[in-house]
C-alpha positions as CSV (number, residue, x, y, z in Angstrom):
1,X,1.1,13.9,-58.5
2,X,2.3,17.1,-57.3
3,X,0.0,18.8,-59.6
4,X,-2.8,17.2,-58.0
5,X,-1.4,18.3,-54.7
6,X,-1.1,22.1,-55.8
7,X,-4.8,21.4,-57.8
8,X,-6.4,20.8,-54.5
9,X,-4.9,23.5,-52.2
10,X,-5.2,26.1,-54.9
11,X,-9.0,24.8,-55.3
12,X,-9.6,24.3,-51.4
13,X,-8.7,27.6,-50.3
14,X,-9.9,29.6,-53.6
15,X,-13.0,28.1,-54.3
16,X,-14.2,25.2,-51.7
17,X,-14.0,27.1,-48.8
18,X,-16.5,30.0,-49.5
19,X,-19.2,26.5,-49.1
20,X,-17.6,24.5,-46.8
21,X,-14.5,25.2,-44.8
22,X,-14.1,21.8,-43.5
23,X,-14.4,20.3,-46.8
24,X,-11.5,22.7,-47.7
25,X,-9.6,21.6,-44.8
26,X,-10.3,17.7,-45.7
27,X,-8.5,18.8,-49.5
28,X,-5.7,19.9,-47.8
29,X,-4.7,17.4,-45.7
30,X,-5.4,15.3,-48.3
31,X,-2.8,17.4,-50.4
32,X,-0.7,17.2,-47.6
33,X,-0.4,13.4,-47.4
34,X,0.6,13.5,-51.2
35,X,4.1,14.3,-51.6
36,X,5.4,11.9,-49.0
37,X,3.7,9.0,-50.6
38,X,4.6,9.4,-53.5
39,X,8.3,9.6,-52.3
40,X,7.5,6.6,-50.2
41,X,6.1,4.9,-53.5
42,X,8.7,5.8,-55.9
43,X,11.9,4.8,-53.8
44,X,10.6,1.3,-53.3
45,X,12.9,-1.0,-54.9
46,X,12.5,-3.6,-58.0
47,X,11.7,-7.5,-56.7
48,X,15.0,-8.2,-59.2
49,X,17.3,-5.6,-57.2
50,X,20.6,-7.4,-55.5
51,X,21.2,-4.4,-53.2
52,X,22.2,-6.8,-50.6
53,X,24.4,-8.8,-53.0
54,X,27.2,-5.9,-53.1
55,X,30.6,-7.4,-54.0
56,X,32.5,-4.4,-52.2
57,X,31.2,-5.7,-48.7
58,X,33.2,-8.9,-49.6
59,X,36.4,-6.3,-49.9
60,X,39.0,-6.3,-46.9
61,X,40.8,-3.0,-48.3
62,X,37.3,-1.7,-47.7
63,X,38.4,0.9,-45.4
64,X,41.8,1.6,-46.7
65,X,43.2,4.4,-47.7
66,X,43.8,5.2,-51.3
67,X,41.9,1.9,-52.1
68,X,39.2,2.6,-54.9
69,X,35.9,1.5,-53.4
70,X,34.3,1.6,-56.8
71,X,36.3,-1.0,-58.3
72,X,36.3,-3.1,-55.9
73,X,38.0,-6.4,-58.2
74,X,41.2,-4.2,-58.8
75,X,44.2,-3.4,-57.1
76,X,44.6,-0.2,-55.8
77,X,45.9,2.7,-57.8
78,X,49.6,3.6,-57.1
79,X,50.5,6.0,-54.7
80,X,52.6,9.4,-55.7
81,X,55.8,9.1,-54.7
């Protein structure tokens, strides 16, 4: 996609514009328009994703210190004395 994107402003303002400048100016907003779909488009998430199903929001020692928040099921390491 982002080759597209640099395709059409390379090709808007180095070719398209010597016979139509709003035609070039249509390619580049379209370019423009690109990159944040396709951000938009590749962050979405799977149907099957439990995101929302995170054991470690169930965890009281959430917020402790020194508890390991990505082990959520174990007790926390010891502490140096």
């Amino acid at each position: 996609m982002m080759g597209v994107c640099l395709g059409l402003f390379v090709l808007a303002w180095g070719v398209v514009r010597f016979f139509s400048v709003g035609a070039a100016i249509g390619m580049c907003v379209v370019a423009m328009v690109i990159p944040p779909a396709a951000a938009v488009f590749a962050n979405k998430r799977d149907p099957e994703d439990d995101w929302w199903n995170d054991p470690r929001w169930d965890d009281p020692k959430w917020d402790d210190p020194g508890h390991d928040r990505d082990r959520p099921d174990h007790e926390p390491r010891d502490k140096p004395r």
